[in-house]
C-alpha positions, 0 to 999 in steps of 0.5 A, a space after each residue: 226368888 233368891 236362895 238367900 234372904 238379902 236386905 239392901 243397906 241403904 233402903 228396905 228392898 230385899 230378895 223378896 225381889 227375885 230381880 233385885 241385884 246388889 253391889 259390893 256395898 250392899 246396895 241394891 239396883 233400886 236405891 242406886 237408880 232412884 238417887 241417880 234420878 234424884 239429881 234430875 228432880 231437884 227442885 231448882 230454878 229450872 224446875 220453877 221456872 218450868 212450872 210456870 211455863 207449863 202453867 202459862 201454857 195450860 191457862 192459854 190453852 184453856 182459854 174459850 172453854 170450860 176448864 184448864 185442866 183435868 185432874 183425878 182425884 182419890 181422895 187419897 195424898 197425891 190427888 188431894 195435894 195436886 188439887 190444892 196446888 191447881 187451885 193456888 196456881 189459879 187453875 180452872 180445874 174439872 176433879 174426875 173420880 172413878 168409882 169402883 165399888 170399892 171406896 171407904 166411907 172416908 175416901 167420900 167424905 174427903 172427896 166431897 169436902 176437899 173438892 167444896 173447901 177449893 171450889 172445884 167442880 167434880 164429874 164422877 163415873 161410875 163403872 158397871 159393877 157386875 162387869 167389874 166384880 168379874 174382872 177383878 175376880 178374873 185376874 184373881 184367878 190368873 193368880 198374877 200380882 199386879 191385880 189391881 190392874 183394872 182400877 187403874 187401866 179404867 181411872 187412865 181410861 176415863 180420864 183421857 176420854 174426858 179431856 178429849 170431851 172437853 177439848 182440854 189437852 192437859 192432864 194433871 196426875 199424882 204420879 211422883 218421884 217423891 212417894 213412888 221412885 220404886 216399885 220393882 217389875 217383878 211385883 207390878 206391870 203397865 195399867 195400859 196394856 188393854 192387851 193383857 187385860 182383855 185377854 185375862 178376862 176372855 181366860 178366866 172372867 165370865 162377862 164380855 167388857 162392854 161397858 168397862 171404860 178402856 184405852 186401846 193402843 188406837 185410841 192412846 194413839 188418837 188422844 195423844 198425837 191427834 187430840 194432843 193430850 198431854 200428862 203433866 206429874 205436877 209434884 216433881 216440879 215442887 217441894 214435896 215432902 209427904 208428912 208435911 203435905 198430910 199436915 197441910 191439908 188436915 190444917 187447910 182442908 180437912 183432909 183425913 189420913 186412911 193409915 196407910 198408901 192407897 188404902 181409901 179403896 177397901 179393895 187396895 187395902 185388904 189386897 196390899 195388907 193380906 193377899 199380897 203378902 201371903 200369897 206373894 210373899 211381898 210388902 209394897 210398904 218396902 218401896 213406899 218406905 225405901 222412896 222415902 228413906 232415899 228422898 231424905 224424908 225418913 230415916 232408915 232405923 224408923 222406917 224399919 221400925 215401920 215394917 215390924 210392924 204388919 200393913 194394917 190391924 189385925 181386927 180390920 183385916 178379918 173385916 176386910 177379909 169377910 166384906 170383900 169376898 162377900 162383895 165379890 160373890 165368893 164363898 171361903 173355900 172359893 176365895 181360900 181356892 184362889 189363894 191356894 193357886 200357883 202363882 203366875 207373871 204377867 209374861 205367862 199371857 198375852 200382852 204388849 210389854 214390847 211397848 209398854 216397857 220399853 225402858 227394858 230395850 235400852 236402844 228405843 228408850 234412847 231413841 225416845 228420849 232423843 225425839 221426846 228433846 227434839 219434840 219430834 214426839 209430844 211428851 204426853 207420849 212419852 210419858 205414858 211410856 214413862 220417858 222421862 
């Protein structure tokens, strides 16, 4: 971390960034990056115009099967509205949820009534619990920050081995430019890498994985180049403005707010609200707030006003605190233990950052771009190495 705290005056990035980097202004690499990008997901005549070829596209594929389309749904913003939005484009849609162990009471409920009130069909999987709770113990012990890993490596997992079953080549995400155009790699790393996660477990976890959903770079390969499964982040082709997309769908859909990014797993919530910031010593609501600020969505004297105060109520914290290491087989001093260990990076195990980050290599991110234009490569490749 830097020797000194500094705060970007623009957004609400800071040294709790040890990659983080200034300019004169007091600008940081973040918000200088996100409205460079900015330009590029302006919502204009292209990106309409775009949107209803990919759509066109999606609806002749689809044809003599089952469904269009695939879409992963949370019950959380992102998932919700990209439902709704498949629905009014008149997409024949097959909803998948991934079930942890983790989901709220809240997250079900709107799950189930969103998916009835648009007439969607749902498949849900169910992962293994016992394999999973020494996974996501595992990474705990290898004391790294991006331990939330496992969900997100399963929910890609099982949404490309659904499409490839039901032959449907499109998958449409919650990923966007809007809500999520920051979020440093000193704080997070790739959910693909099956690399890194399997060696994490065969270090500190207790089971073999035999049953936990996984993509290895095989069968990435398989589902992209041969199956043709493509993903598509249908919110970077719309206007998408949070606060008035959460009205929307409480008005048109019940949808019900969980009070904060992510937090319908109880699991992200207590994680994001307590271990991040006590152990890591970082808030993820400074790059959800920054996104925010940046996109003209929020002002930067709120979103400050924001951070005074702590992620979550105190009183659901101590709740959450006692509910997920008893659900994760722990004691107090066992879990006070873990979050006494010193704190490690992914780059400390084994791991393909070498494909999965390949932005980091300016010469093969060019070339990427360069074939993904020529359509040498398919972009469902590229966007799973985040080319854009």
């Amino acid at each position: 971390m830097k020797n000194e705290y500094e705060l970007c005056t623009r957004c609400l990035m800071d040294t709790s960034d040890p990659d983080i980097e200034f300019d004169e202004k007091g600008h940081c690499n973040h918000c200088r990056e996100l409205l460079q990008m900015r330009e590029h997901f302006q919502l204009d005549g292209s990106r309409k115009d775009r949107l209803e070829q990919i759509v066109a596209e999606i609806k002749e594929q689809g044809k003599g099967k089952n469904y269009d389309c695939i879409v992963g749904v949370s019950g959380g913003v992102d998932s919700t509205y990209v439902a709704y939005l498949v629905t009014k484009l008149g997409l024949r849609t097959l909803a998948v949820h991934v079930d942890n162990g983790w989901n709220s009471e809240l997250a079900v409920n709107n799950i189930e009534k969103v998916l009835k009130k648009l007439n969607i069909d749902l498949y849900t999987h169910v992962i293994d619990w016992e394999e999973f709770r020494q996974l996501q113990l595992a990474f705990l012990r290898a004391s790294v920050s991006d331990a939330e890993i496992p969900t997100d490596h399963a929910i890609r997992a099982v949404l490309n081995r659904i499409a490839v079953r039901e032959k449907v080549q499109y998958v449409i995400n919650g990923r966007n430019f809007f809500t999520e155009g920051i979020l440093p790699w000193s704080w997070t790393y790739s959910a693909l890498d099956w690399k890194y996660i399997r060696c994490i477990n065969k270090r500190f976890g207790l089971k073999r994985l035999r049953k936990y959903p996984h993509m290895s770079l095989f069968y990435l390969f398989y589902s992209v180049f041969i199956r043709r499964v493509k993903l598509f982040s249908i919110l970077n082709y719309v206007n998408y403005n949070k606060k008035d997309v959460m009205a929307l769908l409480k008005k048109d859909l019940g949808w019900k707010d969980y009070g904060g990014k992510h937090y319908e797993s109880i699991y992200t919530r207590f994680f994001q609200a307590y271990i991040l910031p006590v152990k890591f010593g970082f808030d993820k609501r400074k790059a959800h707030l920054s996104v925010l600020v940046c996109t003209g969505q929020m002002t930067r004297e709120n979103a400050l006003e924001n951070l005074k105060y702590p992620p979550d109520r105190a009183e659901r914290v101590a709740e959450d605190k006692t509910y997920v290491i008893k659900k994760l087989g722990l004691n107090m001093d066992q879990f006070e233990n873990i979050m006494s260990l010193e704190t490690r990076h992914y780059s400390d195990y084994p791991n393909n950052s070498h494909f999965f980050l390949i932005h980091n290599n300016r010469f093969l991110f060019s070339l990427l771009k360069l074939l993904k234009r020529l359509h040498v490569i398919p972009g469902g490749f590229a966007d799973h190495v985040a080319v854009t």
